[in-house]
C-alpha positions as CSV (number, residue, x, y, z in Angstrom):
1,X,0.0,0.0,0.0
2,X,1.3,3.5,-1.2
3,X,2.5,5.8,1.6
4,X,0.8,8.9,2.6
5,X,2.1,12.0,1.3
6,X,3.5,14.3,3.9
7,X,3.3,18.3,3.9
8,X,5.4,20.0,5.9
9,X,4.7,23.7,7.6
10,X,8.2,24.4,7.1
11,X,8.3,27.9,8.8
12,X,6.9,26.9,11.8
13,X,9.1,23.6,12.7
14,X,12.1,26.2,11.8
15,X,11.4,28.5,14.6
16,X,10.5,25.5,17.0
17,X,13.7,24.2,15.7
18,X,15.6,27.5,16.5
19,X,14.3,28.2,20.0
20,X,14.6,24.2,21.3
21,X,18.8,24.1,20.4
22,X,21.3,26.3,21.0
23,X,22.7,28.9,18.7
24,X,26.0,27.3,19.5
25,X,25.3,24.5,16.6
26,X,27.2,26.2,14.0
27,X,28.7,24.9,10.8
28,X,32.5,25.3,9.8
29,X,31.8,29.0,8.7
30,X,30.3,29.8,12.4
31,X,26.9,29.7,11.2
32,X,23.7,28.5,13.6
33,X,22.3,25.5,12.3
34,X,20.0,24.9,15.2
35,X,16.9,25.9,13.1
36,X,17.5,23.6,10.6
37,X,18.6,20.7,12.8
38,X,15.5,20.7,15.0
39,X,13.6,21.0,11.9
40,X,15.1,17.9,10.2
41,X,14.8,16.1,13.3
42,X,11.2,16.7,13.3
43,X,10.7,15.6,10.3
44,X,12.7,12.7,9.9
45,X,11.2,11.2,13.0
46,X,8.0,11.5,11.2
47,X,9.2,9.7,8.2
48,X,10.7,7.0,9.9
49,X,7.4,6.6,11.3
50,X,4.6,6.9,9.0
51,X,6.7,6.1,5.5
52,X,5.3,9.1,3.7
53,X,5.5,8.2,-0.4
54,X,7.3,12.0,-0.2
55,X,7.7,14.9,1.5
56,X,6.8,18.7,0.7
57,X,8.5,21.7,2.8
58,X,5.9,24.3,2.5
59,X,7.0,28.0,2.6
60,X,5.9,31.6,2.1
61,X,5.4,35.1,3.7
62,X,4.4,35.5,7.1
63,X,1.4,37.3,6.3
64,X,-0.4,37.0,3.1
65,X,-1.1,40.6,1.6
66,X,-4.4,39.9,0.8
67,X,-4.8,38.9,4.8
68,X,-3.4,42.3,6.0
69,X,-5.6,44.0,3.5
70,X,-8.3,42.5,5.5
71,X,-7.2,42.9,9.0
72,X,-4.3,45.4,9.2
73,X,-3.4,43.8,12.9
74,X,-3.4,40.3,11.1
75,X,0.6,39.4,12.5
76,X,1.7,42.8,13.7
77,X,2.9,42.3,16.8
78,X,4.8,39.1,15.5
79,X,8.7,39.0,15.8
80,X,11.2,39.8,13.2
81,X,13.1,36.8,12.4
82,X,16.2,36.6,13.9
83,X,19.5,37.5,11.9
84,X,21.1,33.6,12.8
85,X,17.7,32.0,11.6
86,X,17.0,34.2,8.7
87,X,20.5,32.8,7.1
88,X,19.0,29.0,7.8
89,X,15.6,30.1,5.8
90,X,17.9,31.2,3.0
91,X,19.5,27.9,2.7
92,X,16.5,25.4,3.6
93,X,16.1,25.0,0.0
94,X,19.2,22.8,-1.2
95,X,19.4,21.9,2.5
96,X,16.1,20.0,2.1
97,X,16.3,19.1,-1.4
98,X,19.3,17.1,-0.8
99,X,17.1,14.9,1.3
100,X,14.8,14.1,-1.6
101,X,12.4,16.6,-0.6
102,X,10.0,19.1,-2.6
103,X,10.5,22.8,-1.3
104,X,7.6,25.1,-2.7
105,X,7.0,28.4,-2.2
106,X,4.2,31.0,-3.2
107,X,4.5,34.8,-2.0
108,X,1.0,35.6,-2.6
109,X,-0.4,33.0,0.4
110,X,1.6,31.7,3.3
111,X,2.9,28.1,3.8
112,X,-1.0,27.0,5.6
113,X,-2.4,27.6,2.4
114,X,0.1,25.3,0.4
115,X,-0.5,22.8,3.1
116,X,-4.3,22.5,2.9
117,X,-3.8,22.9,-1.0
118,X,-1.8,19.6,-1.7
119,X,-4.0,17.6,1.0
120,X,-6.9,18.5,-1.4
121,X,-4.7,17.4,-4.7
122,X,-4.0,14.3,-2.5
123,X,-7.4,13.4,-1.4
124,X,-8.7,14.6,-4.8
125,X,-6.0,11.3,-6.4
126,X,-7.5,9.2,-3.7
127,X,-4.4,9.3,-1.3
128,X,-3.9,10.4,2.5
129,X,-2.0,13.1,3.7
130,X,-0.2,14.0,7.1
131,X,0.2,17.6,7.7
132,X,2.9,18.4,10.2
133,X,2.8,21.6,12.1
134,X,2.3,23.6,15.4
135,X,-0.4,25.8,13.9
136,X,-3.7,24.8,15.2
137,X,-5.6,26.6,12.3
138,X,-5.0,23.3,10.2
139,X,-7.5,21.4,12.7
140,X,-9.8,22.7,9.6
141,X,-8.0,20.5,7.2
142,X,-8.7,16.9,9.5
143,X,-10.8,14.7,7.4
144,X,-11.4,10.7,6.4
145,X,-7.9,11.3,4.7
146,X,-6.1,14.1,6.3
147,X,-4.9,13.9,9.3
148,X,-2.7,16.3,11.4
149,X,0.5,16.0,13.5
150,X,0.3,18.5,16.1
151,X,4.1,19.2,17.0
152,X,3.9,19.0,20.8
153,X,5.4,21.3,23.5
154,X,8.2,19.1,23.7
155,X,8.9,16.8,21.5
156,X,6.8,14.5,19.5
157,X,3.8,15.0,17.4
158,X,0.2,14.3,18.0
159,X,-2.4,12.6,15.9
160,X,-5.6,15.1,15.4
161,X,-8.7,13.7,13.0
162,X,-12.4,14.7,12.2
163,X,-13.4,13.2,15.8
164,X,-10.3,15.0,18.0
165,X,-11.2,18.8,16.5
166,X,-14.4,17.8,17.7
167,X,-13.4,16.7,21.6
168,X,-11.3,19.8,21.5
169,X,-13.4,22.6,20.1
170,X,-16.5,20.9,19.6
171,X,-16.5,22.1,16.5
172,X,-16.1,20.1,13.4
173,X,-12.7,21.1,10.9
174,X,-14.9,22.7,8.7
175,X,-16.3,25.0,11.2
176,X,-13.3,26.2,12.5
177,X,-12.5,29.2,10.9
178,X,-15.7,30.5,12.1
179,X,-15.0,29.5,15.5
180,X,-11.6,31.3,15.0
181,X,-13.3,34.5,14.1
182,X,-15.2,34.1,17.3
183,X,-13.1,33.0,19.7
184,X,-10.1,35.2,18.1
185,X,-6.6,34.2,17.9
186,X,-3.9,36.1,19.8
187,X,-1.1,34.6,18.0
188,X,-2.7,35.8,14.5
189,X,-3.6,39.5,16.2
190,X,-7.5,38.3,15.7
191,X,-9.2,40.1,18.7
192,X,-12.6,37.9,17.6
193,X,-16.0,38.6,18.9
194,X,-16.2,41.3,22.3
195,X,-17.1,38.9,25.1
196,X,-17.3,35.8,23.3
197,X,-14.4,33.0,23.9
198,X,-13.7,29.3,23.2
199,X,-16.9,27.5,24.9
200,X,-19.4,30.3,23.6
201,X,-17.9,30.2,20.4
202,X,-18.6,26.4,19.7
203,X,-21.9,26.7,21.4
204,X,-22.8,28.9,18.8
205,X,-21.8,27.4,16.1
206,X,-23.0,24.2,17.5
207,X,-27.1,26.1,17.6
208,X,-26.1,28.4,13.9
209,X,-23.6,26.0,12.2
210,X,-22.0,29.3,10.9
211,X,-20.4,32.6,11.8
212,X,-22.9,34.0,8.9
213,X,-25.9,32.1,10.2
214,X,-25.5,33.1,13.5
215,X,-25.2,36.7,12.4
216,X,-27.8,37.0,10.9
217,X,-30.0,35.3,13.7
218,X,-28.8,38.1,16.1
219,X,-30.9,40.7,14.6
220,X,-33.7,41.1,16.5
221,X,-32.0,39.6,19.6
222,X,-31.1,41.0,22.7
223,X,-28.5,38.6,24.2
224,X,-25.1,40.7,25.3
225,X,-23.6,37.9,22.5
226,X,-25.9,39.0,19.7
227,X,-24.7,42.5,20.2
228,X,-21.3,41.9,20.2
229,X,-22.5,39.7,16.5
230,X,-24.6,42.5,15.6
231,X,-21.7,45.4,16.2
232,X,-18.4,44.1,14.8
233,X,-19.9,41.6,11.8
234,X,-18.2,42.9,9.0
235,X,-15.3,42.5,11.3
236,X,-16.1,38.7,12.0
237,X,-16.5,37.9,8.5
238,X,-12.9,39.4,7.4
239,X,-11.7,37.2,10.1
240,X,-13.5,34.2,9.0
241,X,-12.0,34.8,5.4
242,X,-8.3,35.2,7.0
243,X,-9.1,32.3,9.2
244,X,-10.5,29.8,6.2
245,X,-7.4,28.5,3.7
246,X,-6.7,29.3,0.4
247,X,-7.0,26.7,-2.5
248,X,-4.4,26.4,-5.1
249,X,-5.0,24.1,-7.9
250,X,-1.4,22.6,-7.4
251,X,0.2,19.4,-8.9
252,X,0.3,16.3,-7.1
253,X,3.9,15.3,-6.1
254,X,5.7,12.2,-7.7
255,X,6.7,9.5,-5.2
256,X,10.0,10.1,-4.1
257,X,12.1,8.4,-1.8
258,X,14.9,9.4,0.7
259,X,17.8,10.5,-0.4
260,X,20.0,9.3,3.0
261,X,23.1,10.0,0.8
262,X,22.4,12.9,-0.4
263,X,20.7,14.0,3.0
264,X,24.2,12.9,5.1
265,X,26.2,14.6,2.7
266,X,24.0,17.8,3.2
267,X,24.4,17.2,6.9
268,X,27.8,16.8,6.9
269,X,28.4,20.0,4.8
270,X,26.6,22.0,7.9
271,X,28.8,20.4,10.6
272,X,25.9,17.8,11.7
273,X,27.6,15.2,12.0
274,X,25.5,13.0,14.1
275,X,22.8,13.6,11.6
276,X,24.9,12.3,8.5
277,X,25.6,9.5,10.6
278,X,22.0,8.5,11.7
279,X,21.5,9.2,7.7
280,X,24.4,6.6,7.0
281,X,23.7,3.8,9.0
282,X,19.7,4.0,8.0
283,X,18.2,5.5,11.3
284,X,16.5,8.9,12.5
């Protein structure tokens, strides 16, 4: 039986990557590595596992332009990238390729969008898909052939279907970018609905279904809830649309296989050693 292809939200297991080692992994030229170490580890431990038929890196801005024009506090207060990590984003492309790995990249929608976009080409061929990232927002993606692998606080991933977005929202995937635009989302800058948070927010859309149906049954009503609806609804539904992924109409990968050559070689040439070795011998 064929693998399952897995997408990779490349950005976001860099910086978990960068923040778990030490800037002191450098390579020969004094360069941290750290980013791109943790990262590979991540991933690797995942395709030792689950025997993915191949792997994509997904990649692009931080915030889409068309998201900002939306919601001009969509990512403000995020971070600038480090200086030591910005270098490992410029070479994650031949870094990753070496392993046998597609690297894709779009500047007009951000890596989450790429994600969700080759699960659909996937499930669209008949295959399954893993999604690997720390971004909850993908719980919207979980489906009879999609599932998630939450990266855990930690170390480790965890395994989030149609029935776990359910037992932890109560919502199901499809509803949660409405239940984002209620609830809000600090780490996006999405303030959501005045006075409404995560167990309001599902009961709603447990009794409305949607952001819009719900809306629209708050005129009339006189609940504090239905006037925070009521008030900032234009509002809601920019969130909703930031909130809800992008399609692409993207090709579906080729099968392709591990390059643990290629990969330790790679390794090597960034001073991780252990890595190349692990490659070498045919482990994680």
């Amino acid at each position: 039986m064929t693998g399952p292809l897995l997408v990779v939200d490349a950005p976001s297991l860099l910086f978990r990557g960068f923040f778990a080692l030490p800037k002191s992994i450098k390579d020969a030229d004094g360069h941290a590595v750290n980013g791109l170490l943790g990262c590979t580890n991540m991933v690797m431990r995942v395709v030792e596992q689950y025997e993915p038929r191949a792997v994509v890196m997904c990649f692009g801005p931080d915030a889409a332009p068309y998201r900002v024009a939306l919601y001009k506090g969509y990512h403000s207060e995020r971070p600038v990238v480090p200086s030591e990590l910005q270098w490992q984003f410029d070479n994650s492309r031949w870094f990753f390729e070496a392993f046998g790995w597609y690297v894709t990249y779009d500047d007009s929608v951000e890596a989450d969008d790429l994600l969700g976009s080759y699960a659909t080409a996937e499930t669209e061929a008949g295959g399954r898909t893993l999604i690997l990232t720390g971004d909850r927002d993908m719980y919207q993606c979980a489906g009879d052939s999609v599932t998630v692998l939450y990266v855990k606080t930690g170390s480790g991933v965890e395994e989030v279907d149609r029935r776990e977005v359910v037992k932890r929202y109560g919502v199901l995937p499809e509803q949660v970018p409405d239940f984002i635009a209620l609830r809000g989302d600090a780490s996006d800058g999405l303030p959501g609905a005045k006075g409404i948070g995560e167990k309001t927010a599902a009961s709603i859309l447990q009794k409305h279904g949607t952001l819009e149906a719900a809306i629209e049954a708050a005129d009339g009503a006189t609940s504090r809830f239905a006037h925070a609806l009521r008030s900032s609804a234009d509002e809601l539904r920019a969130f909703k649309e930031i909130a809800t992924l992008r399609q692409l109409d993207l090709e579906r990968p080729a099968d392709a296989p591990l390059d643990r050559d290629g990969a330790a070689e790679a390794a090597r040439k960034l001073g991780m050693n252990r890595l190349a070795e692990r490659l070498e011998k045919g482990g994680s």
